[in-house]
Each structure stands twice: as structure tokens, then as C-alpha cells.
Phi, psi and omega in degrees: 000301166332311190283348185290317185313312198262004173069026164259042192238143192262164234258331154293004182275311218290345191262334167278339171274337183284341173313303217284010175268321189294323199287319185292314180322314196287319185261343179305320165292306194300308227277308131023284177285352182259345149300269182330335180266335170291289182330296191298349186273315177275011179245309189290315185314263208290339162105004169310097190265000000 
């Protein structure tokens, strides 16, 4: 990512490595939001608010 800031990625490089910081972002949010619903679900279980 650093190398993405300074532009020493050369121009067939630079769009697969910016996919692949987009696609972990991309499952980093998904798993983020299905952690928060298992938690609020295991909270409503136990009766936690």
C-alpha cells in the first residue's frame, strides 16, 4: 500500500495490487458487519441489552 502512496508500482502492476486492497476491504466490512450481527443475536439470547 505504501508503494501504491509513492507511485513505485509500475502501471501493469499498480491496478491489481489496488483490486486486491479494494477486494480485503471489501470482505474486511462484510465480515465486520456479520460479527456485529452475531454478537447483537447473542446478546438478545442471553438478555443482554
Amino acid at each position: 500500500m505504501a508503494m501504491l502512496i509513492f507511485g513505485n508500482l509500475t502501471e501493469s502492476v499498480r491496478p491489481v495490487v489496488s483490486g486486491a486492497v479494494f477486494v480485503s476491504l471489501m470482505i474486511s466490512g462484510v465480515l465486520g458487519i456479520i460479527d456485529r450481527k452475531l454478537a447483537d443475536r447473542r446478546n438478545r439470547m442471553s438478555g443482554v441489552y
